[in-house]
C-alpha positions in Angstrom: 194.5 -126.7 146.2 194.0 -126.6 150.3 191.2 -124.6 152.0 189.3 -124.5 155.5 187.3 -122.8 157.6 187.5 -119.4 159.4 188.5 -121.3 162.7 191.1 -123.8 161.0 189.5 -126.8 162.4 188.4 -128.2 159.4 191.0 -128.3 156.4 190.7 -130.0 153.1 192.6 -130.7 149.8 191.2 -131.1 146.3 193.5 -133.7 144.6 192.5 -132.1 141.5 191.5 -129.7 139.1 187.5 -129.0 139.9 185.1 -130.3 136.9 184.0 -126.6 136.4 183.4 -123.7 138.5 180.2 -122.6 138.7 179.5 -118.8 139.6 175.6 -119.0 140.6 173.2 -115.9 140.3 170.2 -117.6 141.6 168.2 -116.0 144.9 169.0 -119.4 146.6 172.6 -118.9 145.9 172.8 -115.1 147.2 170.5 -116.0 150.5 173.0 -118.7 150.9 176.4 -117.1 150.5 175.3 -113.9 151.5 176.3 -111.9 148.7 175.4 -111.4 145.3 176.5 -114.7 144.0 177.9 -118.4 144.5 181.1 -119.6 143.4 181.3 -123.0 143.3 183.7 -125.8 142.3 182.2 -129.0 140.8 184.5 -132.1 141.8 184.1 -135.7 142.4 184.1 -136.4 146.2 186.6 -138.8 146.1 188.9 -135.9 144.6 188.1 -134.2 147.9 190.4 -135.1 150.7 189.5 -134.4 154.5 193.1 -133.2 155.9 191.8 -132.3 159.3 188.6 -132.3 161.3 185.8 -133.4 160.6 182.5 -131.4 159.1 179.7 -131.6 160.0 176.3 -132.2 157.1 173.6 -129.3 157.2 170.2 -130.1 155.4 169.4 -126.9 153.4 166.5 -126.6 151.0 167.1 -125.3 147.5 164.9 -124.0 145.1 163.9 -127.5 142.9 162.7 -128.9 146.5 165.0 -131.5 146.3 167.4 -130.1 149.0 171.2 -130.0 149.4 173.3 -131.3 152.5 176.0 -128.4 152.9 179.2 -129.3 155.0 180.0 -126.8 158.3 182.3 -126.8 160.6 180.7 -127.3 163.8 182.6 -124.9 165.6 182.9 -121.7 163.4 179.9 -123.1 160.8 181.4 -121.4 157.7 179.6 -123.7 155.0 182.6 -125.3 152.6 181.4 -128.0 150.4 177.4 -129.2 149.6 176.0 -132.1 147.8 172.9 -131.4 146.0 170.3 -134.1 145.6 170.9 -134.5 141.9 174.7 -135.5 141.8 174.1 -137.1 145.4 177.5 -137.8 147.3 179.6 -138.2 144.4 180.0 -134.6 143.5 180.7 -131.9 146.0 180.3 -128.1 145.3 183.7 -126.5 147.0 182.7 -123.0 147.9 185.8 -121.1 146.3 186.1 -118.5 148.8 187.3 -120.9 151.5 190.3 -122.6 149.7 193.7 -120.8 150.6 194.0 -119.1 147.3 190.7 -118.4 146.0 192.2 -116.7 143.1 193.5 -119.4 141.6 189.8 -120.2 140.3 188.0 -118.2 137.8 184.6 -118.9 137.0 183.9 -121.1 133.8 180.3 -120.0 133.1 177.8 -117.7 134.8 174.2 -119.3 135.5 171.2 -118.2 136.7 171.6 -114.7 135.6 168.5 -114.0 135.0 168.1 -113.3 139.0 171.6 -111.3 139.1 172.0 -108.4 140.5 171.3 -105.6 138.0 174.8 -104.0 138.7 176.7 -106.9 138.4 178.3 -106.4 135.3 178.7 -109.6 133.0 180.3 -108.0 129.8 183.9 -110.8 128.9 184.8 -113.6 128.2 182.6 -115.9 130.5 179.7 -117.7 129.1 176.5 -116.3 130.4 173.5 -118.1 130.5 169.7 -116.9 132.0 168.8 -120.5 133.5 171.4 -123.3 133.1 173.1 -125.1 130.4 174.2 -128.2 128.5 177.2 -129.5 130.2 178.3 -131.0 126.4 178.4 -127.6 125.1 180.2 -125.7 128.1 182.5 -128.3 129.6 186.1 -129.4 128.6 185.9 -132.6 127.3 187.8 -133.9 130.2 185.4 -132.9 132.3 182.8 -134.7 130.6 184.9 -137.7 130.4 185.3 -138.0 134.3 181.9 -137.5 134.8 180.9 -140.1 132.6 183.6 -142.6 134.7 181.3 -140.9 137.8 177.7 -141.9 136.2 179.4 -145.5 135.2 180.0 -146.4 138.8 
């Protein structure tokens, strides 16, 4: 899957399938994106190829204090990956809405609902969960075994 920015200086490729896809309810998240929610693709950042350009690493604050470094173009700014402090450089957050076919990514779990907005409606198939979860009861066990390769080094 390719995406970019609005200006099409920046382009990237994920080599892969993303770890999960987050769709985030949090304040954070909606102040962030905008909108009412984030939807973000967990991958490994060596999954996460830089076709052209080069972006450019914003320090943001998040709610835990810890802080997450969000990549910008530098000419348009539209924000398309971040690392948060906790996964560090190896695992980038792919905003969904800025690869080439967003659609092609559904969410895989709903977090931080507990902030949603109260028309969002959350009624499916789509686990829901108030806070956050246990990766080793939401992920596909695939997923857990490349991001225990990640945590091994």
């Amino acid at each position: 899957m390719e995406g970019g920015c609005d200006c099409g200086e920046v382009r990237y490729r994920m080599t892969s399938g993303p770890l999960i896809v987050h769709c985030c309810h949090c304040r954070w998240c909606q102040r962030e994106s905008g909108s009412s929610y984030a939807l973000n693709a967990m991958i490994e950042t060596d999954r996460l190829e830089l076709l052209t350009g080069e972006a450019e690493m914003v320090n943001t604050p998040t709610n835990s204090g810890k802080g997450q470094q969000v990549a910008r173009c530098p000419r348009c700014r539209l924000a398309l990956w971040s690392h948060y402090a906790g996964g560090g450089d190896a695992l980038a957050f792919v905003r969904v809405g800025t690869l080439d076919e967003p659609g092609q990514l559904r969410p895989d779990v709903h977090i931080f609902t507990e902030s949603r907005q109260p028309w969002v409606n959350l009624d499916g198939d789509i686990p829901v969960f108030e806070r956050y979860y246990r990766a080793d009861e939401v992920w596909p066990p695939d997923s857990l075994k490349r991001m225990q390769k990640l945590r091994a080094g």
